[in-house]
LOGUFI-543277 format. One record per residue: residue number from 1; residue in three letters; x, y, z of N, C-alpha, C, O in turn. Coordinates in Angstrom, 1 decimal, always signed. Each point is the difference from the previous one (the first is absolute). Example, Ala and Ser with C-alpha at 12.3 -4.5 7.8 and 13.67 -1.06 7.14 Angstrom:
{1, "ALA", {+13.2, -5.7, +7.8}, {-0.9, +1.2, +0.0}, {+0.9, +1.2, +0.0}, {+1.0, +0.0, +0.7}};
{2, "SER", {-1.4, +1.1, -1.4}, {+0.9, +1.1, +0.0}, {-0.8, +1.1, +0.8}, {+0.5, +1.1, +0.1}};
This chain:
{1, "UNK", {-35.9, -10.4, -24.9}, {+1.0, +0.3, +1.0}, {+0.8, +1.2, -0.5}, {+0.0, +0.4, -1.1}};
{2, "UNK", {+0.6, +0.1, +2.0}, {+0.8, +1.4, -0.1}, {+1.5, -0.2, +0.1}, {+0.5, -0.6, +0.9}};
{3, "UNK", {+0.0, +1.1, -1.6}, {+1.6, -0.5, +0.7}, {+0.5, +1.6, -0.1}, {-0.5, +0.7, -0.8}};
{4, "UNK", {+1.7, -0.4, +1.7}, {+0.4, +0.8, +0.3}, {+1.6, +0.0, -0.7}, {+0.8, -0.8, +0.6}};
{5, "UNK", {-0.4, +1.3, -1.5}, {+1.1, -0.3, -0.4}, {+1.3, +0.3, +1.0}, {+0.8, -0.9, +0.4}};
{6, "UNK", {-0.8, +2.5, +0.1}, {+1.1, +0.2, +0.7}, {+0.5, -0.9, +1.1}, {+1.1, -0.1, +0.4}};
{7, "UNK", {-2.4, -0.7, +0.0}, {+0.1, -0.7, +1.6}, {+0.2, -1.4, -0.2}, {+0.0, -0.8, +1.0}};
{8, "UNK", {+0.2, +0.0, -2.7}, {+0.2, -1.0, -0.3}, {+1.3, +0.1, -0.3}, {+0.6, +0.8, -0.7}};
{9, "UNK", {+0.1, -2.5, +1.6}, {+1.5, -0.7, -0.6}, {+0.1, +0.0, -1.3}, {-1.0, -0.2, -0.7}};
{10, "UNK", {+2.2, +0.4, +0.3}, {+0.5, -0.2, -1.5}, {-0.8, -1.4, -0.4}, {-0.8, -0.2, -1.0}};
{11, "UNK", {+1.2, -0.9, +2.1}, {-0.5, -1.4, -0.3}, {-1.9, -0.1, -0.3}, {-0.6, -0.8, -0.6}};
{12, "UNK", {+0.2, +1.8, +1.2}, {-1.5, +0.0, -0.1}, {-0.1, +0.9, -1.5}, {-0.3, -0.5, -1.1}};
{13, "UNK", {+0.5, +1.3, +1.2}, {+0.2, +0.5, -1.7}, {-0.1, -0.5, -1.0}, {-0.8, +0.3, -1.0}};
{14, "UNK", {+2.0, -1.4, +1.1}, {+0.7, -0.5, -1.2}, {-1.4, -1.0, -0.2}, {-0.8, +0.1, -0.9}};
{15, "UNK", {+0.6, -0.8, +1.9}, {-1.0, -0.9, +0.0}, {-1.4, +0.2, -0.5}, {-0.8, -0.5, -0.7}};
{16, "UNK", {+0.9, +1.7, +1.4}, {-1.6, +0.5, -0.5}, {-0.4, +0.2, -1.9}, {-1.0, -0.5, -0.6}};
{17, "UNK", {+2.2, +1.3, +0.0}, {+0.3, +0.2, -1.4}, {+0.2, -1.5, -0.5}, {-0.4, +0.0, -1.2}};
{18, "UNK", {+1.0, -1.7, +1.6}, {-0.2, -0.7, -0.3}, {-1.4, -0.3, -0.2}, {-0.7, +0.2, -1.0}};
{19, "UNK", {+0.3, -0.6, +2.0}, {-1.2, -0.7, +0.1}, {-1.6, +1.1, -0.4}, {-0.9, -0.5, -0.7}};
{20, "UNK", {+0.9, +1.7, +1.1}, {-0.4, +0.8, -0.8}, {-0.5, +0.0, -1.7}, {-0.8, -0.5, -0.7}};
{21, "UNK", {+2.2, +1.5, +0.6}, {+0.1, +0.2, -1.4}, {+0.3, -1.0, -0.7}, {-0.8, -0.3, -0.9}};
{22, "UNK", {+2.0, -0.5, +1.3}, {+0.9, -1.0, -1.5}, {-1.0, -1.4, +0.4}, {+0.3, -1.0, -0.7}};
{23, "UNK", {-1.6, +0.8, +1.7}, {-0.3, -1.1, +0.1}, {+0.6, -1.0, +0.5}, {-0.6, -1.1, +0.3}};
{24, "UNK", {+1.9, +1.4, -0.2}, {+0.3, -1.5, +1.0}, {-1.1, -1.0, +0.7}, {-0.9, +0.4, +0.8}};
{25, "UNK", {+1.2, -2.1, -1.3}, {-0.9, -0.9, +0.6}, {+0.6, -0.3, +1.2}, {-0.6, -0.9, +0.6}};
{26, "UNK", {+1.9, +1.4, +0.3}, {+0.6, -0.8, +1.0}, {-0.5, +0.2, +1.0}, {+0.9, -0.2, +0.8}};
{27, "UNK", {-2.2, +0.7, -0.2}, {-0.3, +0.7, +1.5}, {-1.0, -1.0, +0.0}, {-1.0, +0.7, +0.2}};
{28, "UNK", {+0.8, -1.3, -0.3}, {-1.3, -0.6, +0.3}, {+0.5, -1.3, +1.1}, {-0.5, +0.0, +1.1}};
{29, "UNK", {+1.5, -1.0, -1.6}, {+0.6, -0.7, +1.1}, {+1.6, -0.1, +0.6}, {+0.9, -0.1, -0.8}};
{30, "UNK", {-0.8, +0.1, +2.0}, {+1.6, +0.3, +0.9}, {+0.7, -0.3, -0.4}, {+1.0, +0.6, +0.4}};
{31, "UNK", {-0.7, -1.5, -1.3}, {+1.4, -0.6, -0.6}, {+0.1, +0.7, -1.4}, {+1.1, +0.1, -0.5}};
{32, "UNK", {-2.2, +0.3, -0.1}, {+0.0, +1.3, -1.2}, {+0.4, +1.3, +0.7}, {+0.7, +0.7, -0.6}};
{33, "UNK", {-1.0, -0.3, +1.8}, {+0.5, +1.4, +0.6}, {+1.3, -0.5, +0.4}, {+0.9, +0.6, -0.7}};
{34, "UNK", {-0.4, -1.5, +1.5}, {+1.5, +0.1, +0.0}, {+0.7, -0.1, -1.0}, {+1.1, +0.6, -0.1}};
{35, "UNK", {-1.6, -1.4, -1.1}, {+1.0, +0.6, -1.1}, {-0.3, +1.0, -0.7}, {+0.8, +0.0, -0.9}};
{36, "UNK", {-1.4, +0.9, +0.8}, {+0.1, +1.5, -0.3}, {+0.5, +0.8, +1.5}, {-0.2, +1.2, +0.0}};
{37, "UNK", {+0.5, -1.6, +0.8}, {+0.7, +0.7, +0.9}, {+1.3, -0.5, -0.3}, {+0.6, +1.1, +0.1}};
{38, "UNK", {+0.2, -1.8, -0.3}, {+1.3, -0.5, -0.4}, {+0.5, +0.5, -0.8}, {+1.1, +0.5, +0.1}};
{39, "UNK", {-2.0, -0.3, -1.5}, {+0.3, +0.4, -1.0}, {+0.1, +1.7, +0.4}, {+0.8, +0.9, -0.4}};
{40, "UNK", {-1.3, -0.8, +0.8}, {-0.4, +1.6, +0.8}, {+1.1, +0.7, +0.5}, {+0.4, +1.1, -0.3}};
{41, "UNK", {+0.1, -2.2, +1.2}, {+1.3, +0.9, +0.6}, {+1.4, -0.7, -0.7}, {+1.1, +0.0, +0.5}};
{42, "UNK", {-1.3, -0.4, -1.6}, {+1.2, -0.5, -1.1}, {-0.1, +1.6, -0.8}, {+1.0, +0.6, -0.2}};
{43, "UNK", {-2.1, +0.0, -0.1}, {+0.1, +1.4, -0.8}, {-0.8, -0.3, -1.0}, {+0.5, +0.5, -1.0}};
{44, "UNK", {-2.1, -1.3, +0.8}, {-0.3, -0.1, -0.8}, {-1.3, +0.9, +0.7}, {-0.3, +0.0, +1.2}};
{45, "UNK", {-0.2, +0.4, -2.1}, {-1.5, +0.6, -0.5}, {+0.6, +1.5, +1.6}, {-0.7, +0.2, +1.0}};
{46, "UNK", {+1.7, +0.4, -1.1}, {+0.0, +1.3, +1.3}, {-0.7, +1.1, -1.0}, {+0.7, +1.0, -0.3}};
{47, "UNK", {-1.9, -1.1, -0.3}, {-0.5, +1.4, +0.0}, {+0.1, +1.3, +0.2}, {-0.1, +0.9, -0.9}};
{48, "UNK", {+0.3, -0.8, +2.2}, {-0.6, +0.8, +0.8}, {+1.2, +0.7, +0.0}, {-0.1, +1.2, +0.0}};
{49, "UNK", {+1.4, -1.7, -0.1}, {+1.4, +0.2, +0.1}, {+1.3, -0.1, -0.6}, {+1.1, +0.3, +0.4}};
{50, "UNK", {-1.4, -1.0, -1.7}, {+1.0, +0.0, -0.9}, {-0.7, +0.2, -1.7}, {-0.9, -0.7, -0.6}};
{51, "UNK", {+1.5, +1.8, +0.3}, {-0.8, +0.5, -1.3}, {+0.5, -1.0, -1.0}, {-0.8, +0.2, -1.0}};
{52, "UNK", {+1.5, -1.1, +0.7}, {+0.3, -0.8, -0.5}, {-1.7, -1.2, -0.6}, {-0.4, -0.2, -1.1}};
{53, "UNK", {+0.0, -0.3, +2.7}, {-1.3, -0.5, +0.0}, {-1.0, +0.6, -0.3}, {-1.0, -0.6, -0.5}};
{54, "UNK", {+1.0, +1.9, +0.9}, {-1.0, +0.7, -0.5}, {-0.4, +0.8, -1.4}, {-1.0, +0.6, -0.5}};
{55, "UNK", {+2.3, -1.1, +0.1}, {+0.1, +0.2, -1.4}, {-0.5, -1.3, -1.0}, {-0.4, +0.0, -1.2}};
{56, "UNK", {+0.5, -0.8, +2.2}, {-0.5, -1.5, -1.2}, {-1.4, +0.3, +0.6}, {-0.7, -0.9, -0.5}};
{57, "UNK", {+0.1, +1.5, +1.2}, {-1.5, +0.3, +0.3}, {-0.5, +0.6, -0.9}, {-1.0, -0.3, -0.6}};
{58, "UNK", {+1.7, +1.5, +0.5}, {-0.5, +0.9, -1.0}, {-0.5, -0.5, -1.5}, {-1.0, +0.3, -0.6}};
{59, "UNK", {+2.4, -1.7, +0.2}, {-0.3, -0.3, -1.1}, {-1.3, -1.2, -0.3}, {-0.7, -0.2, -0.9}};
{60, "UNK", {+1.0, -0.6, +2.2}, {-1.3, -1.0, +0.1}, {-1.4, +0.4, -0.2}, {-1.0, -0.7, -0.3}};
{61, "UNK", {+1.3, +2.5, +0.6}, {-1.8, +0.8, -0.1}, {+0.3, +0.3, -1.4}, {-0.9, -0.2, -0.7}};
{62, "UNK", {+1.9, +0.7, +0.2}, {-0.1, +0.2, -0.8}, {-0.4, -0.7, -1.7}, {-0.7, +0.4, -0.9}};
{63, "UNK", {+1.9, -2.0, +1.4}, {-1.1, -1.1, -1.0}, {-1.7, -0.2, +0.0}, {-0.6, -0.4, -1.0}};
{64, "UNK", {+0.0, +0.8, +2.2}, {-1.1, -0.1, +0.1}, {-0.8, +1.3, -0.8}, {-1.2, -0.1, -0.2}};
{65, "UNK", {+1.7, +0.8, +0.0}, {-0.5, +1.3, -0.4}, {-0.7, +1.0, +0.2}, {-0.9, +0.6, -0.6}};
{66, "UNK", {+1.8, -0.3, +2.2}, {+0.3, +0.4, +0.8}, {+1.0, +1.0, +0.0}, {+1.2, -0.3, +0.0}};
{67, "UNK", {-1.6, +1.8, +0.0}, {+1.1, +1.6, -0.1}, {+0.2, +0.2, +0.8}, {-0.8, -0.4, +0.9}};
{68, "UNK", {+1.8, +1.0, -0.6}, {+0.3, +1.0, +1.1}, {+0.7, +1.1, -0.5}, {+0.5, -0.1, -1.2}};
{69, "UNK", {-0.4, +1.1, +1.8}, {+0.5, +1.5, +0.4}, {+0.2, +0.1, +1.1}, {-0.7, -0.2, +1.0}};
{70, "UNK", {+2.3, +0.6, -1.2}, {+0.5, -0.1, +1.3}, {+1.2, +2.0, -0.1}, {+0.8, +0.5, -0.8}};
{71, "UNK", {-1.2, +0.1, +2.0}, {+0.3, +1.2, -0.1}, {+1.5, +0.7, +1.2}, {-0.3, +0.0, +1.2}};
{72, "UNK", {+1.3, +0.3, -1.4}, {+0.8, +0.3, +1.0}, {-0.1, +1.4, +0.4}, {+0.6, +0.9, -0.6}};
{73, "UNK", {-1.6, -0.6, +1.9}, {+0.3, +1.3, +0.4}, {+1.3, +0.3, +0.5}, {+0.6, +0.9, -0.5}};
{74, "UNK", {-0.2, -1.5, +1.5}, {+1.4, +0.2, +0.8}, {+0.6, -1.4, +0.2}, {-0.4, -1.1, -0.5}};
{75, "UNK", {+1.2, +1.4, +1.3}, {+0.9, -1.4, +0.6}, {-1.0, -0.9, +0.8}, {+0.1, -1.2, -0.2}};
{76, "UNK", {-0.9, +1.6, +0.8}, {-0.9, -0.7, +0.8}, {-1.0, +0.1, -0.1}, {-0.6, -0.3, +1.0}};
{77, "UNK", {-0.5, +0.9, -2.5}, {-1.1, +0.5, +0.1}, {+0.2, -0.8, -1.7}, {+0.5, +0.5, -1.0}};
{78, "UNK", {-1.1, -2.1, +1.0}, {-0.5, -0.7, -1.0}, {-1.2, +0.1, -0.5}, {-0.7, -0.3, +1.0}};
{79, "UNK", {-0.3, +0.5, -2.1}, {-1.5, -0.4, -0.7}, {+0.0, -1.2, -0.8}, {+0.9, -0.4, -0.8}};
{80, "UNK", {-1.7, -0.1, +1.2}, {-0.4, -1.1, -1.5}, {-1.4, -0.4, +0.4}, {-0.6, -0.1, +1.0}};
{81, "UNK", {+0.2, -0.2, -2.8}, {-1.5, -0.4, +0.3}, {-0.1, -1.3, -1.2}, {+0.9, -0.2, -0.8}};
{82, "UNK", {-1.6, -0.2, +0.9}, {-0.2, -1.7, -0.8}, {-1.8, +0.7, -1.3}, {-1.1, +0.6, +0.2}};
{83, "UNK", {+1.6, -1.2, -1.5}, {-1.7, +0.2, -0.4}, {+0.4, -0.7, -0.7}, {+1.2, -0.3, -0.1}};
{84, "UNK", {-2.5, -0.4, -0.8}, {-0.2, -0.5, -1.0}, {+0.4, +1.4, -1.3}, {+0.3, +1.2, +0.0}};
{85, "UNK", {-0.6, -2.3, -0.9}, {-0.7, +1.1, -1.8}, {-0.9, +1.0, +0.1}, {+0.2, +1.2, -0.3}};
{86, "UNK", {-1.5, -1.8, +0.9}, {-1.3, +0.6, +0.4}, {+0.5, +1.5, +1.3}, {+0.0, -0.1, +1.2}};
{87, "UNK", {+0.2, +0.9, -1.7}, {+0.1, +1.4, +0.8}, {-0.2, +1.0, -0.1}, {+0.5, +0.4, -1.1}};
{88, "UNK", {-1.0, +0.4, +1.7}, {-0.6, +1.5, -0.3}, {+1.0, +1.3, +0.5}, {+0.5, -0.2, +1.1}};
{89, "UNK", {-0.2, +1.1, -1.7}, {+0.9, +1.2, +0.8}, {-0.2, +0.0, +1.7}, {+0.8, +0.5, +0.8}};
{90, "UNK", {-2.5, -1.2, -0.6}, {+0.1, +0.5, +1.7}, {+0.9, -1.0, +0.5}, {+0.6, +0.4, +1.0}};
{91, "UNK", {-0.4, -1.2, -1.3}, {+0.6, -1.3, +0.2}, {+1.5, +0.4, +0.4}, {+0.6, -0.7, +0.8}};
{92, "UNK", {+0.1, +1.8, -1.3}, {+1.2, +0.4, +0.3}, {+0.1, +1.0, +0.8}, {+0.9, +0.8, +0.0}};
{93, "UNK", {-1.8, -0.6, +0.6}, {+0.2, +1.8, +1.1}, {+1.1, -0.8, +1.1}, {+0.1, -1.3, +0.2}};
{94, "UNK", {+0.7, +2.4, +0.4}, {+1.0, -0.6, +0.6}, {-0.3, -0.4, +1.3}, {+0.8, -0.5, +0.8}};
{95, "UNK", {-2.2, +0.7, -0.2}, {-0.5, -0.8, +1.3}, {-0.5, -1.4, -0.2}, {-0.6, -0.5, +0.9}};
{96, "UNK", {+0.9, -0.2, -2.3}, {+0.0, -1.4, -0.3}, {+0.6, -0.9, +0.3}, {-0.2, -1.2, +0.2}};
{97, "UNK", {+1.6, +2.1, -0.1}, {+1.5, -0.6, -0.1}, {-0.1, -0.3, +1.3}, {-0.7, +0.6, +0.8}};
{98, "UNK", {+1.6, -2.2, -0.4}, {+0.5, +0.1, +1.3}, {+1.5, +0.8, +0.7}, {+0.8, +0.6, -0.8}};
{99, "UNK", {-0.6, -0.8, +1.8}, {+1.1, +0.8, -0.2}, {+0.5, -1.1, +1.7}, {-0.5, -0.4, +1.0}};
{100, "UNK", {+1.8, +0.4, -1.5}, {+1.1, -0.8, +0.5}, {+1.1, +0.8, +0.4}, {+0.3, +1.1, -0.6}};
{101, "UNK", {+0.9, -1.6, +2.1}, {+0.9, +1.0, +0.1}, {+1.4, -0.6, -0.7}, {+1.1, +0.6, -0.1}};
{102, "UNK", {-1.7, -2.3, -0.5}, {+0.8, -0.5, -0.9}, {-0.9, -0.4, -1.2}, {-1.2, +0.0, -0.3}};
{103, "UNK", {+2.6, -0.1, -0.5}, {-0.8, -0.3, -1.4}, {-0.8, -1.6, -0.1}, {-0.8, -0.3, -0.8}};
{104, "UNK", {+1.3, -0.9, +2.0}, {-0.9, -1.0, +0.3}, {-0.8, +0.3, +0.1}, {-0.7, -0.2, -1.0}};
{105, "UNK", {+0.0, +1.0, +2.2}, {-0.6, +0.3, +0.8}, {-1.2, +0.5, -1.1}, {-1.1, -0.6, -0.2}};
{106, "UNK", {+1.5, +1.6, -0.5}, {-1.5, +0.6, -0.5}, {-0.4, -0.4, -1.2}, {-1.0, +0.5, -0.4}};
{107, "UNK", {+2.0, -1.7, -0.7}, {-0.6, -1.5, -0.6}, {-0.7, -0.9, +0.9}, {-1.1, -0.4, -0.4}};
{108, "UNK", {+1.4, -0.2, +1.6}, {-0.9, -0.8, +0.3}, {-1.3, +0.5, +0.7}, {-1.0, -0.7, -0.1}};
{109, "UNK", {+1.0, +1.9, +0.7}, {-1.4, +0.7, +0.6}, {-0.8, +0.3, -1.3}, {-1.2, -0.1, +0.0}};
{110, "UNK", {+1.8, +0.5, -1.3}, {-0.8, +0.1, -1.3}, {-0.2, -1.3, -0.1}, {-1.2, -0.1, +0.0}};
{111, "UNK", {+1.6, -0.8, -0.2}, {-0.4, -1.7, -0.7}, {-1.0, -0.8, +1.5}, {-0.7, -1.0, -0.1}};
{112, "UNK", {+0.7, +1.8, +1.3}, {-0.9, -0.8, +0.4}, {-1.5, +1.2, -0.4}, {-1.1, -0.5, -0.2}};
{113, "UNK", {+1.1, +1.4, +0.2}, {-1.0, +1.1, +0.2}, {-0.8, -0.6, -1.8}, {-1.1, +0.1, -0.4}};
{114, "UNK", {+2.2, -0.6, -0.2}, {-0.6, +0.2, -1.5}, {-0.7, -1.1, +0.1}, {-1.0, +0.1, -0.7}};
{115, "UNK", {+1.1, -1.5, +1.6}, {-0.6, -1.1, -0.1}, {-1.2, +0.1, +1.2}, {-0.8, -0.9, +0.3}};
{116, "UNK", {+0.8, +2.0, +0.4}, {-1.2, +0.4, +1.3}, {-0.2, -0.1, +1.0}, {-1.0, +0.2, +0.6}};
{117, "UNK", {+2.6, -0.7, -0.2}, {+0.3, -0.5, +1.2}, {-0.1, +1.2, +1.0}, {+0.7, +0.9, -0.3}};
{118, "UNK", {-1.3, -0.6, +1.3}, {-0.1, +1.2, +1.0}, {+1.2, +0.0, +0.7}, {+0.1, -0.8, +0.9}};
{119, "UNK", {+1.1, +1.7, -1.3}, {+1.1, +0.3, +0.8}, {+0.2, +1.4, +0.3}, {-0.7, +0.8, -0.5}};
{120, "UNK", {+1.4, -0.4, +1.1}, {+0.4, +1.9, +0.0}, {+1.3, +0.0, +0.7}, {+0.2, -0.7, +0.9}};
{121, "UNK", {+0.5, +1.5, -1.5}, {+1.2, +0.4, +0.5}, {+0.1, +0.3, +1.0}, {+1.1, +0.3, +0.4}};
């Protein structure tokens, strides 16, 4: 499947980078999706929108052993890219990077791209 980042709700985002990336088991039955929807709009797991959470993402990949590089062109022009240990100089050319017009934004398009998820800005 393809997902379109720009044309996705914050709420499909956040969701997606759960269940996605961090593996969330709650999607599978309704009374597990309403409570990650509760929890949801209480301010838990907003990805997509509060760097705070997406900061405890970074570090969740990061116990895994899981890097990032993360680059500030301007105010609205974010890079970051996700690797392992295992990497070669081509591995850093700057059309690797994703690029975000927030600094959410182009951590979670890197953490789904790094796990193979087909998305595009």
């Amino acid at each position: 499947m393809r997902y379109i980042w720009s044309n996705m709700s914050r709420y499909e985002k956040d969701k997606l980078i759960a269940e996605k990336v961090l593996k969330f088991s709650c999607f599978s039955k309704e009374t597990d999706i309403q409570w990650y929807d509760r929890h949801h709009k209480m301010g838990f797991w907003n990805y997509s929108s509060n760097l705070k959470n997406t900061c405890e993402l970074l570090d969740i990949l990061s116990n895994q052993g899981i890097q990032s590089i993360i680059f500030v062109e301007s105010p609205n022009n974010f890079f970051c890219k996700f690797f392992t240990k295992e990497v070669t100089d081509n591995d850093f050319s700057f059309d690797s990077f994703e690029l975000g017009v927030t600094l959410q934004d182009a951590i979670c398009l890197a953490a789904l791209k790094f796990i193979k998820i087909n998305v595009i800005n």
